[in-house]
N, C-alpha and C positions, 0 to 999 in steps of 0.2 A: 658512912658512905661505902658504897661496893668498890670494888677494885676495878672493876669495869667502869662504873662511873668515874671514880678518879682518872681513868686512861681517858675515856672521852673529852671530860675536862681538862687534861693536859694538852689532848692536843689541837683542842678549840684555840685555847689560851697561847698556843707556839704559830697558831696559824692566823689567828685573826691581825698581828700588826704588819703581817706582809699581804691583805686585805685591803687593811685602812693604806697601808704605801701604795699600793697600788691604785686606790680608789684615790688620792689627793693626786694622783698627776692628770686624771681627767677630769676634775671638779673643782671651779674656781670662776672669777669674774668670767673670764674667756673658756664656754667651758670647751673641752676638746672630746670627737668621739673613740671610743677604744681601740678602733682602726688606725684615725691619727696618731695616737700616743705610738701603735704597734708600727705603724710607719718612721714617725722619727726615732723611733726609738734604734730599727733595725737600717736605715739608711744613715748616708752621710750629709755635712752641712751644702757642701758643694748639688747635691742633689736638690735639697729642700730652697734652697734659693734657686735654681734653672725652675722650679714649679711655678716660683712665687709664693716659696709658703717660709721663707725665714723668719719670719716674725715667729710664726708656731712653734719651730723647731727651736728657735732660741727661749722660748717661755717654756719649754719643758727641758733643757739641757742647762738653760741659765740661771732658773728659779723653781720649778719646781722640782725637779729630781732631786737637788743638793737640801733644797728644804725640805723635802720627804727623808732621804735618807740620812740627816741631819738632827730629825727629830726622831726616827727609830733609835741613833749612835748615844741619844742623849735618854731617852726612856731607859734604854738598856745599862746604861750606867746608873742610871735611878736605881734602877729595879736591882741590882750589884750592891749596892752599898748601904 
């Protein structure tokens, strides 16, 4: 394989699990749209509840975020050892 190709596919492979983390905070039974996530993500809780959207804000702060970034902390200790 070329040295070019091997560049490409290293940084396919460096770039696609912060894809997939990205891509599991808006995709799910509840799914959210990439706006929402970009709203709770960049706001606070006292906000998201004055909306009426606590529920939202706690399904991506309470569950998904820590299970996305949970399961990157843990691939990459796979991927280590």
């Amino acid at each position: 394989m070329r040295v070019k190709n091997k560049n490409l596919l290293a940084v396919v492979f460096l770039l696609l699990p912060g894809v997939f983390l990205w891509v599991s905070l808006f995709v799910g039974r509840y799914e959210l749209s990439v706006k929402e996530v970009l709203t709770f993500i960049f706001h606070n809780e006292e906000w998201a509840n004055a909306q009426g959207l606590g529920i939202q804000y706690a399904l991506i702060w309470n569950i998904r975020l820590p299970r996305a970034l949970q399961a990157l902390l843990v691939g990459a200790a796979l991927a280590v050892s």
